[in-house]
Each structure stands twice: as C-alpha cells, then as structure tokens.
TORVEXKE-478275 format. One record per residue (C-alpha): x, y, z; residue in one letter; residue number from 1. Coordinates in nm, 2 decimals. Example, Ala and Ser with C-alpha at 12.3 -4.5 7.8 and 13.67 -1.06 7.14 Angstrom:
[atom [1.23,-0.45,0.78],a,1]
[atom [1.37,-0.11,0.71],s,2]
***
This chain:
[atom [-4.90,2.59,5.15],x,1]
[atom [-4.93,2.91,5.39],x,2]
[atom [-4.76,2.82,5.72],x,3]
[atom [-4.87,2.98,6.04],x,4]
[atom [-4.76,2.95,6.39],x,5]
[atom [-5.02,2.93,6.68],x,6]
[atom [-4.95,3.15,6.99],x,7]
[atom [-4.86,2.87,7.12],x,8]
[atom [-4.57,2.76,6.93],x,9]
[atom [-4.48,3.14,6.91],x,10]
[atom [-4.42,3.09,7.29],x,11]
[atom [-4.22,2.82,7.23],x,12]
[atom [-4.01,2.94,6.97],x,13]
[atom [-3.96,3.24,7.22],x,14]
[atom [-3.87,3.11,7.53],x,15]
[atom [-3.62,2.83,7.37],x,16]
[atom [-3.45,3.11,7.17],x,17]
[atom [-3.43,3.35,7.53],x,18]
[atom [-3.32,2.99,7.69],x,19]
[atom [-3.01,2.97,7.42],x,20]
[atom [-2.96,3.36,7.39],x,21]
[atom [-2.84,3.41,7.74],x,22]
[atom [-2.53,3.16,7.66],x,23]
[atom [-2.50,3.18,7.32],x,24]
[atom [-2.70,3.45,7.05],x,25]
[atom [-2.54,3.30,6.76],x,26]
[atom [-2.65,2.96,6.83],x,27]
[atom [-3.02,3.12,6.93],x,28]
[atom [-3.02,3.30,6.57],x,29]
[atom [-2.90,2.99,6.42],x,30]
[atom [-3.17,2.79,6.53],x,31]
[atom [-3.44,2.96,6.52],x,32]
[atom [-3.33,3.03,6.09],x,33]
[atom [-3.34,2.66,6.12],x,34]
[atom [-3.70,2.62,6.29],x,35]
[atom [-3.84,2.90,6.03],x,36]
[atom [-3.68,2.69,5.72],x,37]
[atom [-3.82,2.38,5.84],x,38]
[atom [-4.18,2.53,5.86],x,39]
[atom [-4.13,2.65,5.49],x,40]
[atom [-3.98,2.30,5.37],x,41]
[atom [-4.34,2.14,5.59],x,42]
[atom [-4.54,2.40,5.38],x,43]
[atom [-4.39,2.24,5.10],x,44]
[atom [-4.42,1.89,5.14],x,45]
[atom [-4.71,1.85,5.42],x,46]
[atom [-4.68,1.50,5.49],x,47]
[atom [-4.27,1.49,5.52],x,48]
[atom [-4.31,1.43,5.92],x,49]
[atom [-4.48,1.16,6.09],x,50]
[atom [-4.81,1.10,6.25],x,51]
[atom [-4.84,1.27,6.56],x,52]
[atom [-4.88,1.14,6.91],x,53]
[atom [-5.25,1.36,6.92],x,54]
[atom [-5.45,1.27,6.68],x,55]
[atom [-5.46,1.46,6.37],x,56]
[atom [-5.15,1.60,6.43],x,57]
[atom [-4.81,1.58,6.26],x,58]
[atom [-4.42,1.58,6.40],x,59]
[atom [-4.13,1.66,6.25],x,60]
[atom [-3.79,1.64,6.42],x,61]
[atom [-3.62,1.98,6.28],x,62]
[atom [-3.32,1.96,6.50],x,63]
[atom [-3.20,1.70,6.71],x,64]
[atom [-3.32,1.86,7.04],x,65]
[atom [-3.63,1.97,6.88],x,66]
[atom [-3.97,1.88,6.74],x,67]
[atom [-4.24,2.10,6.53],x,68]
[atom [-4.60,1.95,6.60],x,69]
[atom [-4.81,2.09,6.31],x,70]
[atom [-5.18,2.04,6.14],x,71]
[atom [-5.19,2.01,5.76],x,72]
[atom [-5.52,2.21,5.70],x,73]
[atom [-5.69,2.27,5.41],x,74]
[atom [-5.49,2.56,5.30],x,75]
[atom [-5.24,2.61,5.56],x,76]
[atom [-5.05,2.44,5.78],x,77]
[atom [-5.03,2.54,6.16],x,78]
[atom [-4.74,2.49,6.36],x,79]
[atom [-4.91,2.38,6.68],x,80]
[atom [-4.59,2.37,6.94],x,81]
[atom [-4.21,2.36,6.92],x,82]
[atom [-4.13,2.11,7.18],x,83]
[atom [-3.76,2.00,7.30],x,84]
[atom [-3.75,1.66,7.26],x,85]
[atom [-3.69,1.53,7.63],x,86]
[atom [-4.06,1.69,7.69],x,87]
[atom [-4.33,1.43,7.75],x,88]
[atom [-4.61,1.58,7.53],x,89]
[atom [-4.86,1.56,7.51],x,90]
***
C-alpha cells in the first residue's frame, strides 16, 4: 500500500530529527532511515502494529524511544504522528 505522512507526523519527524541533530547528525540520519523503512515495511503488512489507543488507529513501536500512530485506509496508509514514547497521547 501507498504510505503518506500527515503534516502532522511530518512535524514530528522534523522536530525529533532537529532534537537529535544538534548532538548527533549521524544518529538524526540514522533514525529517521529507520522511521521511513518502517512506514514502507507498515505499507506492506498493514496490520503488523497494534490497535491504537484512538479508535481506528494503529501503533507501531519502530524504535525503542519511538511510536508511528497510522490509519490503514482503503488504499493507503497515513502516518498520523511520530510520537516518543514517554508522551502521553493521546
């Protein structure tokens, strides 16, 4: 399936990887390869993370510090938020 990223978790994705950057840009590259090839593997196998904490949603713990929230649509999935996972959410 097509995966797309709301503004939302574009924001996300930004501001952890700026977070990371200013200490280490390796480890900022690094994990944001890892975010993107986690989306891909979710666009592969929708239902691979649990039921989310908001209904209709979907969680997947890419990294241990860090969750994608998605929707499995009917022909894409959205990544709804990248959240770290000491966050309350929602």
């Amino acid at each position: 399936m097509l995966v797309n990223w709301s503004d939302e978790a574009n924001a996300d994705l930004n501001e952890i990887v700026d977070f990371i950057c200013l200490d280490n840009p390796l480890a900022a590259i690094d994990l944001s390869e890892l975010l993107f090839e986690t989306a891909e593997k979710i666009g592969n196998m929708p239902y691979m993370g649990k039921n989310g904490r908001v209904s209709g949603t979907r969680e997947f713990v890419a990294h241990p510090k860090y969750v994608l929230v998605y929707q499995v649509q009917l022909n894409e999935i959205l990544i709804l938020r990248v959240l770290h996972t000491s966050r309350k959410y929602p």
